[in-house]
C-alpha positions as CSV (number, residue, x, y, z in Angstrom):
1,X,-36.0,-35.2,10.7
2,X,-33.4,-37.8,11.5
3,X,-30.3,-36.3,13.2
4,X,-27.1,-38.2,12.6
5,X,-24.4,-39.0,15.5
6,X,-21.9,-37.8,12.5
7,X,-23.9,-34.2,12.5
8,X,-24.6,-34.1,16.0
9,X,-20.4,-34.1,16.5
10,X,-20.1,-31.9,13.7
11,X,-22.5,-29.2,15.0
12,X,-20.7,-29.5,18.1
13,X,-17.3,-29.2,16.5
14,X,-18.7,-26.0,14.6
15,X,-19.7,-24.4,18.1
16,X,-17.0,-25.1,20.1
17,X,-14.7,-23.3,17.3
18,X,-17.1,-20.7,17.4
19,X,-16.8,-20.1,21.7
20,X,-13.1,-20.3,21.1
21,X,-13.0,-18.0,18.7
22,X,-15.2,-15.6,20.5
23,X,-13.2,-16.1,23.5
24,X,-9.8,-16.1,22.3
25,X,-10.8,-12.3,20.5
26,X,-12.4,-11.1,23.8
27,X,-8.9,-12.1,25.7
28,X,-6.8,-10.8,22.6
29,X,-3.8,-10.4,22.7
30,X,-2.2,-13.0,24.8
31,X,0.9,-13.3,23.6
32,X,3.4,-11.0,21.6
33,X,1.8,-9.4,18.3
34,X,4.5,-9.4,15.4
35,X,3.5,-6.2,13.0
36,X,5.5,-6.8,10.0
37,X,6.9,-4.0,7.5
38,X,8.0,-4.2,3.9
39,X,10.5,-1.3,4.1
40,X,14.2,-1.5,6.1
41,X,14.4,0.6,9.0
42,X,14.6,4.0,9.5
43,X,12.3,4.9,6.6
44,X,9.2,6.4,6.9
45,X,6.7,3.4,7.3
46,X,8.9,2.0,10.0
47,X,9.1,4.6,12.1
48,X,5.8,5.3,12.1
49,X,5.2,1.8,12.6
50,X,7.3,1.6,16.0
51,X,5.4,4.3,17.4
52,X,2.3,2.6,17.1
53,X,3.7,-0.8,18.1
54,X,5.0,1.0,21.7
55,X,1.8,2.6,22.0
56,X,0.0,-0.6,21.3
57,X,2.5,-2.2,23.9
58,X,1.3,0.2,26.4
59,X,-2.2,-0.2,26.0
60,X,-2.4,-4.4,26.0
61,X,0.4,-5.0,28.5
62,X,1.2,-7.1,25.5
63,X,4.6,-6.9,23.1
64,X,4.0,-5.8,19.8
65,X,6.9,-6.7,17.8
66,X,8.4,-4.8,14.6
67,X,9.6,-7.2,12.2
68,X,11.6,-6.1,9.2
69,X,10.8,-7.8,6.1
70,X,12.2,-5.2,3.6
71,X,11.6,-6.1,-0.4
72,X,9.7,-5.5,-4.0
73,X,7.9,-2.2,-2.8
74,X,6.8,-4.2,0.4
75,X,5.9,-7.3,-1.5
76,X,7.7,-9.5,0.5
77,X,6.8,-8.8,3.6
78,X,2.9,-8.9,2.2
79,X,3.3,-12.4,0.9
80,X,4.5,-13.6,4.2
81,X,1.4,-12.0,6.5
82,X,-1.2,-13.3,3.6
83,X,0.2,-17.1,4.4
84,X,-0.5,-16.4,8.1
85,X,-2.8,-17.5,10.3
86,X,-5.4,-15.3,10.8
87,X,-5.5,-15.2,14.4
88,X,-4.5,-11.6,15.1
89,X,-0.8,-12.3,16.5
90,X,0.8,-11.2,12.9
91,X,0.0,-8.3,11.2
92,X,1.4,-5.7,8.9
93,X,1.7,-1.9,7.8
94,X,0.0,-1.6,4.8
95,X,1.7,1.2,2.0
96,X,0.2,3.3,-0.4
97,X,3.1,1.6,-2.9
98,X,2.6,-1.9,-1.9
99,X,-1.5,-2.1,-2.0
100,X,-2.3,0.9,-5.0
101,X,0.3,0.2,-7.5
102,X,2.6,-2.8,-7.4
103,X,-0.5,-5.3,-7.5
104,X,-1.8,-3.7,-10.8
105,X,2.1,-2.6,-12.2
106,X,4.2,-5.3,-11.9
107,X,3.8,-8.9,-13.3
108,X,4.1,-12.2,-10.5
109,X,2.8,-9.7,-7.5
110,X,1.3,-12.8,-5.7
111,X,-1.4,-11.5,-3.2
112,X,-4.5,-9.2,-3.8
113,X,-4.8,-6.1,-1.7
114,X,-8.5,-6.6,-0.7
115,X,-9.3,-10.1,-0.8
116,X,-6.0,-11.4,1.1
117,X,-5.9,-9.2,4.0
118,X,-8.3,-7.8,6.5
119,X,-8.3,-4.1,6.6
120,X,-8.1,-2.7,10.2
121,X,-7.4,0.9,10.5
122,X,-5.2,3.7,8.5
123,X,-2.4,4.8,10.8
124,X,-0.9,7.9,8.9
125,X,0.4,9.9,5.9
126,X,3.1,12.3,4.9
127,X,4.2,14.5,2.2
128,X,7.3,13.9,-0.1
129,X,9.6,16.6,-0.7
130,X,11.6,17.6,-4.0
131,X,15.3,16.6,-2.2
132,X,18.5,17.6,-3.9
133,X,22.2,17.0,-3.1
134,X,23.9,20.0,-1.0
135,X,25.9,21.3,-3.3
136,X,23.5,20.7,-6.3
137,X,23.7,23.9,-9.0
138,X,19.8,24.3,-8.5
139,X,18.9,26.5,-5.8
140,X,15.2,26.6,-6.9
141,X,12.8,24.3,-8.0
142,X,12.7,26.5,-11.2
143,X,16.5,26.3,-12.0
144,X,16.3,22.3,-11.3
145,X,13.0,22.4,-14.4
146,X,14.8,24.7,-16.2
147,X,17.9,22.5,-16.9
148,X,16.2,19.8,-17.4
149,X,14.4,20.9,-20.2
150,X,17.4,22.1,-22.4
151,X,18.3,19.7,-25.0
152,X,20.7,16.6,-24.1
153,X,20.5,17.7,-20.0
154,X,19.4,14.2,-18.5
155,X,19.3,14.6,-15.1
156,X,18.9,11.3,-12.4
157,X,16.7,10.8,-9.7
158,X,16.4,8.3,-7.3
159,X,13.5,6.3,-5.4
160,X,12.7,3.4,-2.6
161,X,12.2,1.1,-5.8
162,X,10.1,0.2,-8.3
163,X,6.2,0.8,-7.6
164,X,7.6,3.0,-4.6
165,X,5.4,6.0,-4.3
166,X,8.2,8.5,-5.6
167,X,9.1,6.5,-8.1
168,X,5.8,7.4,-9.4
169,X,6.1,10.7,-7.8
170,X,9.2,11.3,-10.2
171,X,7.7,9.8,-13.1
172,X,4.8,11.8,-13.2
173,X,7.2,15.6,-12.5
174,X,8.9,14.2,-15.7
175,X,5.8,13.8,-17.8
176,X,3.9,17.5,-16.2
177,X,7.3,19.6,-16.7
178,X,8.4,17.9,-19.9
179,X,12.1,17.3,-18.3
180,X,14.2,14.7,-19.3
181,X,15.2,12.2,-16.8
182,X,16.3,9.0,-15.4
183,X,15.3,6.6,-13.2
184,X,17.5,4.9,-10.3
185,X,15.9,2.7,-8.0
186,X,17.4,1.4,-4.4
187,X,16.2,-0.9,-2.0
188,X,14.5,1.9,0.3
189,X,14.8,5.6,1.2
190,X,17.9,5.0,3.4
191,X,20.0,3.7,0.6
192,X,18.2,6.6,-1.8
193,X,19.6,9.1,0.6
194,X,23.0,8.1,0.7
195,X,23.1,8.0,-2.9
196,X,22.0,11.4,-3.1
197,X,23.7,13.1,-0.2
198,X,27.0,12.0,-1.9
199,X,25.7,13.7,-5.6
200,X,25.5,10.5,-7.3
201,X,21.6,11.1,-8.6
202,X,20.4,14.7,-9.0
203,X,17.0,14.6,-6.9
204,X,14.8,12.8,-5.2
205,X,10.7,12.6,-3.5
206,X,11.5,12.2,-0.1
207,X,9.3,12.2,3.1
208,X,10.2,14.5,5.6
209,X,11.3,12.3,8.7
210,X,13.9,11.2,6.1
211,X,15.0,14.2,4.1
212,X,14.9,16.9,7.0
213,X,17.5,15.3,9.5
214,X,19.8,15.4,6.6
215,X,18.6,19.0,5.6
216,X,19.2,20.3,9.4
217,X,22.4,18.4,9.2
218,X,23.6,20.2,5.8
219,X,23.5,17.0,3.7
220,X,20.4,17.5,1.7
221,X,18.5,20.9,0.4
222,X,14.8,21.0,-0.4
223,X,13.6,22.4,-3.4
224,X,9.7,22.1,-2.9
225,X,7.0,20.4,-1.3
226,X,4.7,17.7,-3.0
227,X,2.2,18.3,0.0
228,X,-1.7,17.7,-1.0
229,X,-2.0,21.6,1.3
230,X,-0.5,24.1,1.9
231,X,-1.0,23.1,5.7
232,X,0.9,20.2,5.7
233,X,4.4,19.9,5.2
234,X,7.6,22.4,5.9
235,X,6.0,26.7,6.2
236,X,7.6,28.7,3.7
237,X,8.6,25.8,0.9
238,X,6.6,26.1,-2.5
239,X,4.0,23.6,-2.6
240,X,4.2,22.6,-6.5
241,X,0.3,21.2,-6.4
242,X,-0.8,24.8,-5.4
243,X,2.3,26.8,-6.9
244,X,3.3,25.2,-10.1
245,X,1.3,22.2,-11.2
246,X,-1.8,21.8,-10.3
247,X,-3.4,18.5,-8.8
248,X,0.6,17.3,-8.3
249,X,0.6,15.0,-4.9
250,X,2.8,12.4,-3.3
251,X,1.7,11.7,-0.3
252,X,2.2,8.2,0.7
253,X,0.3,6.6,4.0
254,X,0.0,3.7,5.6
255,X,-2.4,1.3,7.9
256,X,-2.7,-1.7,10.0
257,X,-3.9,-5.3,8.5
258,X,-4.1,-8.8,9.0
259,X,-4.6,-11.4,6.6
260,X,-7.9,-12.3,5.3
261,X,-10.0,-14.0,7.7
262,X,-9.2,-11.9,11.0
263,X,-12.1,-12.1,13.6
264,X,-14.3,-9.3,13.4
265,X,-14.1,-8.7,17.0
266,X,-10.2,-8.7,16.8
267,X,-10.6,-6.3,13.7
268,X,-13.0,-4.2,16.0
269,X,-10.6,-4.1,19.2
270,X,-7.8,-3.1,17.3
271,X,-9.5,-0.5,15.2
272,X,-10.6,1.1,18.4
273,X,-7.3,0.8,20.1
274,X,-5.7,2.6,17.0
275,X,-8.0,5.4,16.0
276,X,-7.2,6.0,19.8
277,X,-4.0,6.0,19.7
278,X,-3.9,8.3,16.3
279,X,-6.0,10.7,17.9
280,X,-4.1,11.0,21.1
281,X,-2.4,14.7,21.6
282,X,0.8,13.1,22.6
283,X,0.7,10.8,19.5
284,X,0.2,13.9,17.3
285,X,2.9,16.0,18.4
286,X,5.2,13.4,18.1
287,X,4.5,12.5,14.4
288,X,4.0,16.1,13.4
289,X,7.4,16.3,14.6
290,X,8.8,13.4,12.4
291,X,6.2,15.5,9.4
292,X,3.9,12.5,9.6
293,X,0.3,13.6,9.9
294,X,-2.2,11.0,11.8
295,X,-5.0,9.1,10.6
296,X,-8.3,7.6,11.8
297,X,-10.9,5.6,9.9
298,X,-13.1,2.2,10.3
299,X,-12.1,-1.1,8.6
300,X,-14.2,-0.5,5.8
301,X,-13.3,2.9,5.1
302,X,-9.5,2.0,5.2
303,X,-11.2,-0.8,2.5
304,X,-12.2,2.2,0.6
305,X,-9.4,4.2,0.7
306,X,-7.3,1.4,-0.9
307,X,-9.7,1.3,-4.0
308,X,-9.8,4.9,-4.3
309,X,-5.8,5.5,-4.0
310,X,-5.6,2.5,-6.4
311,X,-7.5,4.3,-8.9
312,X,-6.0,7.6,-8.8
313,X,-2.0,5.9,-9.5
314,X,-3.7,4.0,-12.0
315,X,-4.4,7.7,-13.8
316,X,-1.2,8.7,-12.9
317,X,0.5,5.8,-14.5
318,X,-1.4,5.8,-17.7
319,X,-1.1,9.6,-17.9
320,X,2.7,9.7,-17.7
321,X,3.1,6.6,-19.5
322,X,4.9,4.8,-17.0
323,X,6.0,1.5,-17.7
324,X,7.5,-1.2,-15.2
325,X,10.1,-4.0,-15.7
């Protein structure tokens, strides 16, 4: 066999990259880690996100950055971290909204939830509640579906946006109670909530770190709970899956990813660091007091999960004939 000088550089080329790589992943991080969210602050996916990011802190003697990047459902913020480099040193929460739906829902969506990022681990999820204003006429979940059913009573309801997971949430209550209904969308929860504190849309999905501050501070009521069990959410709030219609669900979640091309062993050091960190007892109390409910899995099963959750707003969507501008 005759051996080139050209191949012999090349093969050397190919395993020094190789030893770097390996090296550069056994030594990760060395520098600050930027985790990147598609949602403004204060919501749901960004609070959980800053507790992992100080926990992560903790653990690598390394900063792990939150950086805003609110926008389409979290589209924004998942086209910037699919043009990264895949080195480890920016990553993103994943949402339910912004890999399940808006990929398959809405045309120009310019990434692809499995083959441009690298799945690492799923962090959490949390239940969305039936939210209305304080003084709203409906004291009950029943008198809200009630009204709304009557001839010529449209009621409003708001969402994080179009693709949002209560947007769908909202879509599909119209289509399982028959209620007549229309859509608002904001630019995330926060700007949902203001809206309806001040009784400018009739009711909302909210998640709980969101609505129950304003509940506690008498500027939001809750009607119900769209909690996939009983024991998750609020005690004593109706649980419409269980209570009223059955196999009803909003429970958005969210997970840590890279883009596509992350080393495994980076993929693997983080993975372990968060399903740690998710399963920690200090960890748990604090998100079970923000009503966010911690979750573990491996990079493939976090793969899965994203097919399966995929599939199951696809149903939704055809089901309640939702249809997206």
């Amino acid at each position: 066999m005759n051996i080139t000088r050209s191949t012999v550089l090349a093969i050397a080329a190919a395993t020094a990259l190789a030893t770097s790589t390996l090296v550069s992943a056994a030594g990760y991080p060395e520098k600050p880690v930027t985790i990147t969210v598609g949602f403004s602050a204060g919501g749901p996916t960004d609070i959980v996100a800053r507790v992992l990011a100080e926990k992560l802190t903790q653990k690598f003697g390394q900063s792990f950055i939150i950086d805003n990047k609110a926008g389409a459902s979290g589209a924004v913020a998942a086209n910037l971290v699919k043009k990264a480099t895949p080195d480890g040193y920016t990553l993103m929460i994943g949402s339910s909204s912004t890999l399940s739906i808006i990929p398959y829902v809405q045309k120009g969506v310019q990434f692809d939830p499995i083959k441009d990022f690298t799945p690492i681990a799923l962090v959490a999820s949390y239940p969305y509640y039936l939210t209305v204003p304080p003084d709203s006429k409906f004291k009950t979940y029943d008198d809200l579906v009630a009204f709304a059913r009557l001839k010529g009573n449209q009621l409003t309801y708001g969402s994080a946006g179009n693709g949002a997971i209560n947007h769908l949430a909202g879509e599909w209550f119209k289509s399982e109670t028959g209620i007549n209904s229309l859509h608002v969308p904001y630019k995330g929860d926060s700007a949902a909530v203001i809206d309806l504190a001040a009784g400018r849309v009739d009711f909302a999905f909210l998640a709980g770190v969101v609505a129950i501050p304003q509940v506690q501070a008498g500027k939001l009521r809750i009607l119900a709970s769209a909690s996939s069990a009983a024991d998750k959410g609020l005690k004593d709030t109706l649980v419409i899956g269980q209570q009223k219609l059955p196999g009803f669900a909003a429970e958005p979640w969210n997970g840590l990813m890279g883009p596509a091309g992350l080393p495994a062993d980076v993929v693997n050091k983080l993975n372990a660091a968060v399903n740690e960190i998710m399963s920690s007892p200090e960890v748990k109390t604090k998100l079970l007091t923000l009503d966010q409910y911690p979750l573990t899995s491996t990079s493939g099963q976090f793969k899965d999960y994203i097919q399966k959750q995929s599939t199951h707003w696809a149903g939704v969507i055809k089901k309640s004939n939702i249809v997206f501008d």
